[in-house]
Structure formats: structure tokens, C-alpha cells
Residue, then its C-alpha position, 0 to 999 in steps of 0.5 A: x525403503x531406506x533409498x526413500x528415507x535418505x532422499x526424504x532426508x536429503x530433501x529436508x536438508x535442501x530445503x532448510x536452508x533455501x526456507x532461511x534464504x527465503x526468511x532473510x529475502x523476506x525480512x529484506x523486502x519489509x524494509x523495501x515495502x518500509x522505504x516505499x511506503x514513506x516515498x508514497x506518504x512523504x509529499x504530502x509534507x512537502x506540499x509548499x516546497x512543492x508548490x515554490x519548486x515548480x510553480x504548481x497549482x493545487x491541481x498541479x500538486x495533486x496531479x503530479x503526486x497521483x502519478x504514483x498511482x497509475x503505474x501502481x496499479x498498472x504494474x500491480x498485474x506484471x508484479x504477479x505475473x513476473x515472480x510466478x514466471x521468474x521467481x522472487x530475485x529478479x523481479x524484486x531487485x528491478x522494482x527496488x532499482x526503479x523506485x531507486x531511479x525514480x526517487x533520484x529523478x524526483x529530488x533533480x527538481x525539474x518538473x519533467x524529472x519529478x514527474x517521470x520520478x513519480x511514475x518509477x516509483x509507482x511501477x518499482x513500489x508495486x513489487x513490494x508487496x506482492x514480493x514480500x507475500x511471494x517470499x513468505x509463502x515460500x519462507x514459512x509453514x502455512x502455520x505462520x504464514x498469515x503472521x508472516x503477512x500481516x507483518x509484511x502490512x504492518x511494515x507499509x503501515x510504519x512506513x506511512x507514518x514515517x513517511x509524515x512524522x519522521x520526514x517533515x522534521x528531516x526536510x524542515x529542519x537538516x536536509x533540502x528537500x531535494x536531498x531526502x529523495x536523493x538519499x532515499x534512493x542511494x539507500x534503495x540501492x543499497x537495499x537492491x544489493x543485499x537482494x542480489x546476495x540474500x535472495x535464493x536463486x530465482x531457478x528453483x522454488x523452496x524445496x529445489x522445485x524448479x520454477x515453471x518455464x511457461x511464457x509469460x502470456x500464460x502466466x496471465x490466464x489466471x487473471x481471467x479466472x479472477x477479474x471473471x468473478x464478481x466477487x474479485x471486483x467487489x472486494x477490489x471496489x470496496x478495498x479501493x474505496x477504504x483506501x482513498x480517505x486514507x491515502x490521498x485525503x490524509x497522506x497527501x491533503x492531511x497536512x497541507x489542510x491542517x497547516x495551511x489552512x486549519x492554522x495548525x503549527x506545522x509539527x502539530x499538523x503533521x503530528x495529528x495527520x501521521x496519527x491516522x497510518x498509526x491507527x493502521x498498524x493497530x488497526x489492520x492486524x487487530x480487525x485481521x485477528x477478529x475476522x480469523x478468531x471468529x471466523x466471519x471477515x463481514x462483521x470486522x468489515x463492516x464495523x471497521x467500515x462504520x468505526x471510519x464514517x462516523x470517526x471521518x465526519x466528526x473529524x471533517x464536521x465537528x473537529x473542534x469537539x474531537x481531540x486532536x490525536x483521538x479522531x485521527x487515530x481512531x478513523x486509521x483503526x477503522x481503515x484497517x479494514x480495508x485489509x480484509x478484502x485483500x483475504x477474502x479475494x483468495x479465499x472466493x478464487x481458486x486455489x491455483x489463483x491466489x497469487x494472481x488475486x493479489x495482483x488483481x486486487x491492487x490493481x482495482x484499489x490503487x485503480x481507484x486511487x489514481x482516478x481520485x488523486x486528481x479529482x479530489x485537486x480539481x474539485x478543491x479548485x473548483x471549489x475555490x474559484x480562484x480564491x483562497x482554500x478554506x476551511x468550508x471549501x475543504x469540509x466540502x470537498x470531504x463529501x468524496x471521502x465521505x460517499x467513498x466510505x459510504x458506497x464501501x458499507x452498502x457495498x460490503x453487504x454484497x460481498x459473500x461471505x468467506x471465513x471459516x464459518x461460512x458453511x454453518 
């Protein structure tokens, strides 16, 4: 008896201080999740630089933008698969070293250079979340854990906003844009470094367990189990479809519309385009709490869902009537909900699979995302004819976003429902 309870003791003390590294890897990987977020966001203020750099078209600038998308996705899968095999240190530190490279790549100013910079930093980026989410599961009770990840979004969320409201002013007023990239990447770094340091030993998992030593092959089998079951491709169709209006229709297209062709001031467009990745960060932990509170995710879901198509046609339809503030940050309150589907796709696999249903769900949403982002340039192209973007033409094009919403409602309706009420 008293053998047990010593090592009982000495287990407790081993492993607080490995939860505290964890807590400190964490907080580490926010600020990673922070800066790639902003590298995500950040072009779509640069869309003129863009344009005279490379001598783009507006099909061009979208292409090379949603470059970011394809490795996303694709490493999405490898990100989830790479910490259950060699634990949080190693994978992280490469993902942060890549989007670094990639950063760096992008402010050369070649067009080979910027595109292969975009695609590091699509494949680096997809380790942020999945490694924040990693860390915290294993840096916090389960009490905590879902503050934890909601934290971990909100950190993507400011970095969206940054990404508009804090660059544009950089890029426009003090630093080339070729600089920010360049310094973006020292300060990634930077931020591998202190990883290396802060990160507990790749060898052992909280509380000193040893990490499995199974082959890589087999730390995919569990995506079989995943992408086998119809409601992971829902989830990841109907979180994908939320994504696009925000990520490619705003971050990317928001204040080219607003500033060049709306007439809007430059600050102002970029003032009322970051509103809608403010809203997020209201409305993603606000949505989450209801669903948790109720204990239901397709009511939150579904009025999210609907709070976004009537925020987004006012805003493409009636925008003069709208505030200029008020319909951004209302459509990015209403996007929050995209986050719920990440939850319900853990909670409809097995519990032995949730890690790699994260991988898998942002497989399928920035799967999406990278098929639009071009799509959405050839259709404004199309459109245009060759002559000057519009207003019309743009209210045109937003009938994608507008379908994507729309599919994502009837969709919802499909899914089962997972909450903790479910069985009454």
C-alpha cells in the first residue's frame, strides 16, 4: 500500500510540471495559430501591390492567394497523423519553420518565389491548430479543456482581424509590402525557437507515457474510420460551405470590392472588411457556449446559419440601408457557426478517432475553399468581360456565397444531432 501511494505521488509530481510545459507549448502555438492567421488575411490588403508586382489579373491574384488552400488542406491530414506519431515538438516546430520559409519566399517579390511561398505557408499553417488542440489536450483537465479550444480560435480570429486592420496601415504608410512578409518570417523564427525550448519532449505524452512507436501507415487507419462515416463529410461540406463567404469573399475580396470599386476610402474599406473576423470572435465562443449550455449544436447551428444569409444579402443587396459596421459584424457573428461542426464531428466518431476527425475536418473545409478561391476570380472575370469591375458584377458574383450558405442551412438539417441532449 504505501509502495502504491508513493509512486501515486511521484506520478502527480511528474506530471505537473510536464502539464505546465504543455500549458507554456500552448500558449506558444496561440501566437503561431495568431501570425498565420494574419499571413491567411493579410493579401487581401495588398491586392493592388499585388496586381503592379506581378502584373496579375484579377484571376491571377485569386489563384495565386488560394494557393494557401491546397497545401491547407492537404497537410491538414499529415498534421494529425504527425503529432499521434511523434508527439507535439517536432511537428509544430517544422509547421512554424515552413510558414517562416514561405513568408520569407513571398516578400522576394518574384512570382515563382511568391508562389512556392504561398504553398509553404498553407502546409506550415495546417499544424497550428491541430497542435494547439494537441497541447491543450494534454496541458489541461478535461474541465478546461474546451475553454482551452475555444481560446485556441479565438487566437486565429484576432489574427484575422489583424491580418486587415493592423497590416493595411503597416504596408500603406511605414514598411514595403515586401518587408511585413519578410518580417513576419524573422518572427516566426523566432517563435520556432522558443518551441524547441518550451515544448516537452516529443518521447513521452503528459504524465511520462511513452509515445507510441507504430509506423506512420497505421497512424492513418484512423481516417478510414472517419471519412467512412457520412456524417464527417457533412460536418466537413456544411463547415466548409460557412468557411468560403468569410475566408475568400471577405478576406481576400472584401476590400479590393469595398476600396476599388465601392469607392470606399481605403482605411474605411478595410475598417468595415475586418469587422467581419471581429464578429467571429464574438460570435464562434458565443454559439459554442449556447450549443454547450443547451445542450443541442443544431439550433445554434442553424440560427447561425440563418443570422449569415440574411446579414449577407443585405450586405450584398441593400448595403446602402445597412450601417456600415453593423452588417459586417453582424454576417461575422453569424459565421461563428461554422465552428460547431468541427465538435459535432468528434462527438459522431470514436472516441479512439477524435484527433484525427480534426484533421479530417479541415481537410474537407479548406478543401472547399481551395476549389472556390479561383473559381470566385474566373467567375468576377467571366463577368467582366474584360472591361472594368463593378458593382452589379460583384452583386453577381456573391450569388456563389449566397448558394454556399444556402446548401450549408438544408444541409444542417441532415446532420444528427450530437449534444448532450440527444438521448432525450
Amino acid at each position: 500500500m504505501t509502495t502504491t501511494v508513493m509512486m501515486s505521488k511521484a506520478t502527480q509530481q511528474a506530471t505537473a510540471p510536464t502539464r505546465a510545459g504543455y500549458i507554456l507549448a500552448w500558449g506558444l502555438c496561440l501566437v503561431f495559430y495568431f501570425l498565420q492567421y494574419a499571413l491567411r488575411s493579410a493579401p487581401g490588403v495588398m491586392i493592388p501591390e499585388l496586381t503592379g508586382a506581378f502584373g496579375l489579373t484579377t484571376l491571377g491574384v485569386s489563384s495565386l492567394i488560394g494557393l494557401y488552400y491546397y497545401t491547407y488542406a492537404g497537410f491538414a491530414i499529415v498534421s494529425g497523423a504527425s503529432l499521434d506519431r511523434w508527439g507535439a515538438r517536432m511537428p509544430i516546430v517544422i509547421g512554424v519553420l515552413a510558414t517562416a520559409s514561405g513568408s520569407v519566399l513571398f516578400g522576394l517579390g518574384g512570382m515563382n518565389e511568391a508562389e512556392g511561398g504561398r504553398l509553404l505557408q498553407g502546409a506550415g499553417s495546417a499544424f497550428a491548430f491541430t497542435g494547439a488542440v494537441f497541447l491543450a489536450v494534454h496541458g489541461f483537465s478535461a474541465r478546461w479543456l474546451a475553454t482551452a479550444v475555444g481560446v485556441t480560435q479565438l487566437a486565429g480570429m484576432l489574427g484575422g482581424f489583424a491580418g486587415q486592420f493592423a497590416v493595411s496601415p503597416l504596408v500603406h504608410g511605414y514598411i514595403a509590402w515586401q518587408s511585413f512578409w519578410i518580417y513576419a518570417g524573422v518572427a516566426l523564427g523566432a517563435l520556432a525557437i522558443l518551441l524547441v525550448v518550451a515544448t516537452p519532449s516529443q518521447e513521452t505524452a503528459a504524465g511520462g507515457i511513452a509515445r507510441s512507436k507504430t509506423s506512420l501507415w497505421s497512424m492513418l487507419a484512423p481516417y478510414k474510420i472517419v471519412l467512412s462515416n457520412p456524417q464527417s463529410w457533412l460536418c466537413g461540406i456544411v463547415g466548409g460551405l460557412l468557411f468560403m463567404p468569410t475566408t475568400i469573399g471577405d478576406m481576400i475580396w472584401g476590400v479590393p470590392f469595398l476600396g476599388g470599386v465601392a469607392g470606399v476610402s481605403s482605411g474605411e474599406a478595410v475598417a468595415r472588411s475586418s469587422m467581419v473576423p471581429l464578429g467571429w470572435v464574438i460570435g464562434a465562443p458565443l454559439l459554442g457556449f449556447i450549443a454547450d449550455r443547451i445542450g443541442s449544436r443544431k439550433p445554434p447551428l442553424i440560427g447561425g446559419i440563418m443570422l449569415m444569409l440574411i446579414s449577407g444579402v443585405g450586405i450584398a443587396f441593400y448595403g446602402d440601408l445597412i450601417p456600415p459596421y453593423l452588417g459586417g459584424l453582424v454576417f461575422g457573428i453569424g459565421s461563428g457557426a461554422a465552428m460547431i461542426p468541427y465538435t459535432m464531428i468528434k462527438e459522431a466518431n470514436p472516441d479512439n478517432v477524435k484527433g484525427s476527425a480534426t484533421g479530417a475536418m479541415n481537410f474537407l473545409v479548406f478543401s472547399l475553399s481551395a476549389f472556390l478561391a479561383p473559381v470566385f476570380g474566373l467567375v468576377l472575370s467571366w463577368l467582366a468581360n474584360g472591361s472594368k469591375l463593378t458593382v452589379p458584377i460583384f452583386r453577381e458574383a456573391d450569388l456563389i456565397w449566397g448558394a454556399a450558405i444556402l446548401l450549408a442551412l438544408v444541409l444542417s438539417f441532415c446532420l444528427r444531432e450530437t449534444g448532450s441532449r440527444r438521448n432525450h
